[in-house]
C-alpha positions as CSV (number, residue, x, y, z in Angstrom):
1,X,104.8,98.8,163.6
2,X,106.2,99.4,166.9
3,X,105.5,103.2,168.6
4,X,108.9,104.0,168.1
5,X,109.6,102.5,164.8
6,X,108.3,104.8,161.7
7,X,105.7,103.9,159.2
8,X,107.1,102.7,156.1
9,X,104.6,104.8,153.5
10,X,105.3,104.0,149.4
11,X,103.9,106.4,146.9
12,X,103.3,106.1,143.7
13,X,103.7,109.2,141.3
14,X,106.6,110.1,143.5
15,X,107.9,112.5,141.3
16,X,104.4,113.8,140.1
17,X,102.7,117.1,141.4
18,X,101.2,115.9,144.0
19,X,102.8,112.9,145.0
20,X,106.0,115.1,145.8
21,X,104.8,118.0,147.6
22,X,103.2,115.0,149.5
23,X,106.3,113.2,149.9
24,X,108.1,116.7,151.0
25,X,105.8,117.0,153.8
26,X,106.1,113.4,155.2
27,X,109.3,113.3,154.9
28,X,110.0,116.3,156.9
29,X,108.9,114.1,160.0
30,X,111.5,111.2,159.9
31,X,110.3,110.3,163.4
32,X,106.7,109.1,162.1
33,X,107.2,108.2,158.7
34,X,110.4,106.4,156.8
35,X,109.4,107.4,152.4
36,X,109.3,105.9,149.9
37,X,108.4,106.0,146.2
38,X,107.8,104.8,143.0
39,X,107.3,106.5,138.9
40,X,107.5,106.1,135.7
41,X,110.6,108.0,135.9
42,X,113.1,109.8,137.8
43,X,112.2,113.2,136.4
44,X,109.4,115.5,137.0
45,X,105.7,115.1,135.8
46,X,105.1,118.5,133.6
47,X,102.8,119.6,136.0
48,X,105.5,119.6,138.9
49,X,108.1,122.3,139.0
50,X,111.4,120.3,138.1
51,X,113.9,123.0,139.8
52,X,112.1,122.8,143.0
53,X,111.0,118.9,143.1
54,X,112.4,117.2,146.2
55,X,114.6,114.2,145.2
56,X,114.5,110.6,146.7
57,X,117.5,108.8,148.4
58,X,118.1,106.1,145.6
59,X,117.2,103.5,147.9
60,X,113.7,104.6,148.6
61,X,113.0,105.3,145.1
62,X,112.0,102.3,142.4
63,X,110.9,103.4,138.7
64,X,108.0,101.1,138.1
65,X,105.7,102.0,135.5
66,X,101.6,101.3,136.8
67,X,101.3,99.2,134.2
68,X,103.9,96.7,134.8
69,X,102.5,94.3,137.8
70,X,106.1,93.2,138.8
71,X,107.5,96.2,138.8
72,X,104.5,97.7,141.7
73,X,104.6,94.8,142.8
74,X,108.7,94.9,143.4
75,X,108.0,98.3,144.3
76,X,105.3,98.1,147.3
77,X,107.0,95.3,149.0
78,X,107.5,95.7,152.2
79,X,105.4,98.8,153.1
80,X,103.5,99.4,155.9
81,X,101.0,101.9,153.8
82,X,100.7,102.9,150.3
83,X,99.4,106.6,148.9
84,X,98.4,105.7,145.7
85,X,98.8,109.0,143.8
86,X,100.8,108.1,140.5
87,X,98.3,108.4,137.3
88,X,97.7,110.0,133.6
89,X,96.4,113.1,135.6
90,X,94.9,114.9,132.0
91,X,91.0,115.1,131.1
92,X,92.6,115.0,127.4
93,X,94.1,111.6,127.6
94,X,93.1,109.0,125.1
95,X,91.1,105.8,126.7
96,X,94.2,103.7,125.8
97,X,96.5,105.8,128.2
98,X,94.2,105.7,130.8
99,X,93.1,102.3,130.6
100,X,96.9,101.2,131.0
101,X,97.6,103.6,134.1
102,X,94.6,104.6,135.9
103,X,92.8,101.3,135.6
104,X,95.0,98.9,134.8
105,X,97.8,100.6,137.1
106,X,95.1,100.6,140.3
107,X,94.4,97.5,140.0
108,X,98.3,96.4,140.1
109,X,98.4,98.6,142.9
110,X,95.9,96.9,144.8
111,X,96.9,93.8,144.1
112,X,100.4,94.5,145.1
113,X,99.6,95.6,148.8
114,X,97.2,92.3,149.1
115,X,99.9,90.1,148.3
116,X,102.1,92.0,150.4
117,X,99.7,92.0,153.1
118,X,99.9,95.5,152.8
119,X,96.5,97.0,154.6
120,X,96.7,100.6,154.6
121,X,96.0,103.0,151.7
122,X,95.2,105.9,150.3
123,X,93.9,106.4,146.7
124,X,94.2,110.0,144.9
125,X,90.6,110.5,142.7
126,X,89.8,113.5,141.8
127,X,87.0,116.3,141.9
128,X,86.3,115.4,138.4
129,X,84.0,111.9,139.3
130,X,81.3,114.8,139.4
131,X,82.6,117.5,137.2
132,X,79.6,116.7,135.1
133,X,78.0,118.9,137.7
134,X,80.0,121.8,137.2
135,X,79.9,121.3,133.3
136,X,76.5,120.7,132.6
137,X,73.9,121.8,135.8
138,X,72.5,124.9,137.5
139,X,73.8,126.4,139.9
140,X,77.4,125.1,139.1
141,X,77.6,125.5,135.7
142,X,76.7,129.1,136.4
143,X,80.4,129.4,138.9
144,X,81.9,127.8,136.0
145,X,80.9,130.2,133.5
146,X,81.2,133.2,135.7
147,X,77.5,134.1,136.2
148,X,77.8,134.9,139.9
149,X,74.6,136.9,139.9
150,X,72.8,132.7,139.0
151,X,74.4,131.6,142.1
152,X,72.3,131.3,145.3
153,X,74.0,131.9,148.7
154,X,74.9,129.4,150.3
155,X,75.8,127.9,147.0
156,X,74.4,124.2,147.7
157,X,76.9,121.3,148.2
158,X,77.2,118.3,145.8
159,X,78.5,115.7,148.8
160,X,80.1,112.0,148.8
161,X,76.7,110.6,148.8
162,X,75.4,112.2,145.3
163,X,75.7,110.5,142.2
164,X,79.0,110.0,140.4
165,X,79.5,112.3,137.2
166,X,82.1,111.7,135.0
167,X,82.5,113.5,131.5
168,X,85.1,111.8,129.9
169,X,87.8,108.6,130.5
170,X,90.0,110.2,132.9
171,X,87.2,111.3,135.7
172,X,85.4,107.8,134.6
173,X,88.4,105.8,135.8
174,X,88.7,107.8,138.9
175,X,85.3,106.4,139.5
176,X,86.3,103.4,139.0
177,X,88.9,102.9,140.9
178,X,86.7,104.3,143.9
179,X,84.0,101.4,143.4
180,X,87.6,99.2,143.0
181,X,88.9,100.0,146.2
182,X,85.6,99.3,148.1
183,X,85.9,95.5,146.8
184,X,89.4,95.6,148.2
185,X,88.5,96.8,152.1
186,X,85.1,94.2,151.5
187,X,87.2,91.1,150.2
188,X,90.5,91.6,151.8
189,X,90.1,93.6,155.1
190,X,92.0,97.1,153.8
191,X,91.3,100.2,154.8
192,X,90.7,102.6,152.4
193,X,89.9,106.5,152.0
194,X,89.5,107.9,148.5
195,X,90.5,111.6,148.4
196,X,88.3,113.5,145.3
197,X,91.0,116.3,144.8
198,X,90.5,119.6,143.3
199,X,92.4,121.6,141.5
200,X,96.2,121.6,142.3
201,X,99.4,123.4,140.5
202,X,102.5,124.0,140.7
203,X,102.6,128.0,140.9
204,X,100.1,127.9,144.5
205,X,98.4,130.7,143.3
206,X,94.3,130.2,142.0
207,X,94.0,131.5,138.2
208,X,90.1,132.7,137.1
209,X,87.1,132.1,138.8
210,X,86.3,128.9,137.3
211,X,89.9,127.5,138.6
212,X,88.8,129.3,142.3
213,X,85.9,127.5,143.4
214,X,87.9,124.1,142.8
215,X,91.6,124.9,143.9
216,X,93.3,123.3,146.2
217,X,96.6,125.0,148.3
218,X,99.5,122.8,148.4
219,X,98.9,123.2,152.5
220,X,95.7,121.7,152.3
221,X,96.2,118.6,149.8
222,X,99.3,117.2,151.7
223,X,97.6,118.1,155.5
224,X,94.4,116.1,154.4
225,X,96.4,113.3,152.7
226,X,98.5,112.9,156.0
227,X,95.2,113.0,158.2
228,X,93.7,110.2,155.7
229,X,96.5,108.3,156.1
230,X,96.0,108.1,159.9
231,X,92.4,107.6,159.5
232,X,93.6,104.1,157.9
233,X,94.9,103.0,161.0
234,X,91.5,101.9,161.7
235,X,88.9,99.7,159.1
236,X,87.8,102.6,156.8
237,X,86.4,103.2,153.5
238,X,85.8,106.6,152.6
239,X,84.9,109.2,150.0
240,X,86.3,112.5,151.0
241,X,86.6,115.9,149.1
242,X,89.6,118.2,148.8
243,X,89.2,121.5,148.2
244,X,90.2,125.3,149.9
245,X,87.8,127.2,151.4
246,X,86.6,129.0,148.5
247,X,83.8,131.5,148.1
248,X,82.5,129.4,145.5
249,X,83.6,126.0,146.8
250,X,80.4,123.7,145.4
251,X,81.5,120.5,147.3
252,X,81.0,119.0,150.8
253,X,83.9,119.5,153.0
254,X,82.2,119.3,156.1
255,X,82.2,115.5,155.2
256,X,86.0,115.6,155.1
257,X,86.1,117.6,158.3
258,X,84.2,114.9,160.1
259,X,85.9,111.8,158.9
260,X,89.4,113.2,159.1
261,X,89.7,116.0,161.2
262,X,90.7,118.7,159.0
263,X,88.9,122.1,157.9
264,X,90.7,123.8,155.0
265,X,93.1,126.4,155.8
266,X,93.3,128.8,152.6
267,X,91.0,130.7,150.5
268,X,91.5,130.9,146.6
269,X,90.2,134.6,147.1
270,X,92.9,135.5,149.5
271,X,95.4,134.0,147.4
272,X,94.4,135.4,144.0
């Protein structure tokens, strides 16, 4: 890519939560960054707000369901970058669902941008590879269940380097798919930064005080997903947590701060 031709970024789950307030925000800077993007569908997830979600020109949109290699494949052509968002994003989900989009879909996804010679990525996990934390150990458990007087101050940080957690097949797929992308930045040169993202929705605004200590502001997911995707312009693979600067935020983001730059901007207590 030349310094005054944009980067030519695909992501999947365009029309998803996440994947469009992320597309909203990179596509509002036309001079670094030409869109594009890729679902199951050209209508809203359930969890995105379906009056307000930004649309794609129809030549930068492709449906191409995660499970259908070709259709990534199709899909991811040509890219300079790839933000791998797309997903079945519920801790409910049967092992069947996620089997065909998080695990089988990731690995399409990979497999895509190596045959593309497509380098640059950026995979969405989530907070949940350690929500076992949160579910089933002290101090955490105690945020989780509201027992602030249990909590010491500073609450200690579970970081990138602590073992993985998972409770059910969603979170276990996001883990993974983290281990999955390493082998792709060993074996094929990529560069790679996993985002562990908390808790983002549609309405912006933190609900109890188990949802506070993990939410995320829509300012904060698509700034740090923009700075990841410039930390893949050199060899990288990362782990990184994304979370607002809550009172009782429980994971590392001085971690996230260091790799890409970026200190959280909102509070879920001043947004409550």
């Amino acid at each position: 890519m030349s310094a005054s031709q944009p980067l030519k970024v695909h992501i999947t789950g365009v029309y998803g939560l996440i994947g469009n307030l992320v597309y909203s925000h990179l596509q509002a800077q036309p001079d670094r960054y030409d869109v594009y993007g890729s679902g199951r569908r050209t209508m809203s997830s359930v969890r995105a707000d379906a009056e307000s979600v930004q649309r794609l020109p129809d030549d930068h949109f492709m449906i191409a369901d995660l499970a259908d290699a070709d259709a990534v494949a199709r899909a991811i052509e040509g890219m300079d970058a790839v933000l791998h968002i797309g997903a079945v994003p519920n801790p409910d989900a049967s092992f069947e669902d996620v089997l065909n989009s998080n695990i089988r879909g990731t690995h399409h996804v990979l497999e895509a941008c190596r045959l593309a010679g497509v380098k640059r990525m950026v995979y969405a996990s989530s907070i949940m590879a350690t929500w076992g934390y949160y579910t089933y150990q002290e101090p955490y458990r105690a945020i989780r269940e509201g027992r602030f007087d249990d909590v010491p101050n500073p609450v200690p940080m579970v970081t990138h380097r602590d073992p993985v957690h998972p409770t059910e097949p969603y979170s276990a797929s996001k883990v993974w798919a983290e281990a999955y992308c390493h082998t792709y930045v060993d074996r094929y040169d990529m560069s790679i930064v996993c985002l562990r993202i908390g808790g983002v929705n549609k309405d912006n605004v933190p609900g109890g005080p188990a949802s506070q200590a993990v939410w995320c502001s829509h300012r904060d997911v698509v700034n740090i997903t923009e700075r990841a995707l410039i930390a893949t312009e050199q060899p990288i693979y990362d782990v990184c947590y994304v979370v607002s600067d809550n009172r009782y935020r429980w994971v590392d983001m001085s971690h996230t701060e260091e790799i890409l730059g970026y200190w959280p901007q909102d509070r879920a207590e001043d947004n409550a």
